[in-house]
C-alpha positions as CSV (number, residue, x, y, z in Angstrom):
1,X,57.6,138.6,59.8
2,X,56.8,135.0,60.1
3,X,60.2,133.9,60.8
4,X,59.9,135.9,63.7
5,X,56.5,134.9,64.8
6,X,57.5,131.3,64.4
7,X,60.4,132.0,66.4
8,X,58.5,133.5,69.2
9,X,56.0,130.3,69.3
10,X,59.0,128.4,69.3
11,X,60.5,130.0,72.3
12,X,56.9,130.2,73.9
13,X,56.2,126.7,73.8
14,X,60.2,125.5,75.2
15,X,59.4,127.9,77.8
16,X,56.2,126.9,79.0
17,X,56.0,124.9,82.5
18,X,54.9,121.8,80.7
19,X,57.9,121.8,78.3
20,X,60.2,122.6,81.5
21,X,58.9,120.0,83.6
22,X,59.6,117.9,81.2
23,X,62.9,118.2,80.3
24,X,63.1,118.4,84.2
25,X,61.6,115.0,84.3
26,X,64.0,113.4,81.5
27,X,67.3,115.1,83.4
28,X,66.0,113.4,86.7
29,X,66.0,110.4,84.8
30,X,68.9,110.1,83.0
31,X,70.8,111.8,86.3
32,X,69.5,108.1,87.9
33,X,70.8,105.8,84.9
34,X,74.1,107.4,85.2
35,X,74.1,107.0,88.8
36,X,73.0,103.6,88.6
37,X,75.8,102.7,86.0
38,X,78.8,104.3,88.4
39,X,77.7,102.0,91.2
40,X,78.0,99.2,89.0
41,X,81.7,100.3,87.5
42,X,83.0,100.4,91.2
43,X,81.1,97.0,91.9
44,X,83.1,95.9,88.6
45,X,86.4,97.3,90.0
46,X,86.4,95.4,92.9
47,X,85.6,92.0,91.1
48,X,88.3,92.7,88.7
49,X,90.8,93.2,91.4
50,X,89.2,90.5,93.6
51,X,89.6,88.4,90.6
52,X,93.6,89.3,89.3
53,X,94.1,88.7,93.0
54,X,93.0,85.3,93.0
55,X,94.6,84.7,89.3
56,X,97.9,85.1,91.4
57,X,97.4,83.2,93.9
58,X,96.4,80.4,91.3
59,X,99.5,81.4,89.3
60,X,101.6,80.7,92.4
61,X,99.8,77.3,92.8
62,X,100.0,76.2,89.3
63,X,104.1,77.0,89.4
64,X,104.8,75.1,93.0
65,X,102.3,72.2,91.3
66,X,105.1,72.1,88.4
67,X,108.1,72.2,90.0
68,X,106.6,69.4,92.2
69,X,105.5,67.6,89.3
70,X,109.2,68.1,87.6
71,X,110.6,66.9,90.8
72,X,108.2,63.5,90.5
73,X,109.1,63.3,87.0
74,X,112.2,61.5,87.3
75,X,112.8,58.2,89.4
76,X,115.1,59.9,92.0
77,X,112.1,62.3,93.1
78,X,109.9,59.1,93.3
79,X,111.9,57.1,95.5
80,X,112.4,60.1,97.5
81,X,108.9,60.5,98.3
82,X,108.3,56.8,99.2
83,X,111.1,56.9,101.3
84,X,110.0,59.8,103.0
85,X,105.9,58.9,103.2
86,X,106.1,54.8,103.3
87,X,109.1,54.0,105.2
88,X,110.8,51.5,102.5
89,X,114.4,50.1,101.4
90,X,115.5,48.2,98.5
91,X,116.8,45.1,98.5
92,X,119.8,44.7,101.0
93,X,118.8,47.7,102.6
94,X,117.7,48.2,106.2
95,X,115.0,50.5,107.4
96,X,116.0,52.4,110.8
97,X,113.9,54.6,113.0
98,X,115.4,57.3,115.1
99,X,112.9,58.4,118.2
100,X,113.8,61.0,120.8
101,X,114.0,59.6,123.7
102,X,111.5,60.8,126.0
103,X,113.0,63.5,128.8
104,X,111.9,63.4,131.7
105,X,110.8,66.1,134.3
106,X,111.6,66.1,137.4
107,X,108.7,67.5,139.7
108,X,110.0,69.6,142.6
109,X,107.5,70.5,145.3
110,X,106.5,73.8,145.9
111,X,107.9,76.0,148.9
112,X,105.5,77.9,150.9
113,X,106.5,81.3,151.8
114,X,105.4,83.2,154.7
115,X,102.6,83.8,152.6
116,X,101.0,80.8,152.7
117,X,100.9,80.2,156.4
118,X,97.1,80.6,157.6
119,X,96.5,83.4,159.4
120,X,96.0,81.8,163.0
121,X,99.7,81.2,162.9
122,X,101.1,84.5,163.7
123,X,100.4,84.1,167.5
C-alpha cells in the first residue's frame, strides 16, 4: 500500500499548477534557445557561402596573378612589357609611333522645313 500512496503523491505533486507552470516556464525557455540558435545557423550559412564565393574569386585572382607572373618570368615576357608600357628599342633599333590621323567632319547646315517658318508667314 505505500508504493501506491507514494505513487499518488508522486503524480499529485507533477500535477500541481506550480509543477506545470514550471515545466511551462523551462519549455518557453528552451523553445527561445533553440530559436535563437537557428537564426544564427542561417546567419552562418550565408557567411559560408558569402565566404566560398569570395575564395573563388581569389582563386581566379591568384591563377591570372601566376600565369602573369610565368609570363614575366622569362626575358621575352619582360621586354614585352617594356616595349609595350615604356616605348623602348635596343640598340640599332628605331622606335615608331603610328597615330590616327584625325577625320574630320564636315558640318552641313541645317534645312528648315515648312515647319520652321514663323507663323506670320502664311499670308
Amino acid at each position: 500500500m505505500l508504493q501506491f500512496y507514494q505513487k499518488r503523491t508522486l503524480r499529485g505533486w507533477l500535477h500541481s499548477p506550480l509543477a506545470l507552470a514550471l515545466l511551462g516556464i523551462i519549455i518557453i525557455f528552451l523553445c527561445s534557445v533553440v530559436y535563437q540558435r537557428y537564426t544564427i545557423e542561417q546567419a552562418m550559412v550565408t557567411r559560408r557561402m558569402e565566404a566560398e564565393a569570395h575564395l573563388k574569386l581569389l582563386e581566379t585572382r591568384k591563377a591570372e596573378l601566376e600565369k602573369k607572373v610565368e609570363y614575366l618570368s622569362n626575358d621575352r615576357g619582360i621586354e614585352a612589357e617594356m616595349r609595350r608600357n615604356f616605348d623602348v628599342a635596343r640598340p640599332g633599333e628605331q622606335v615608331v609611333i603610328i597615330l590616327d590621323e584625325e577625320k574630320k567632319a564636315e558640318i552641313e547646315p541645317i534645312k528648315k522645313t515648312e515647319d520652321d517658318k514663323p507663323w506670320y508667314k502664311f499670308w
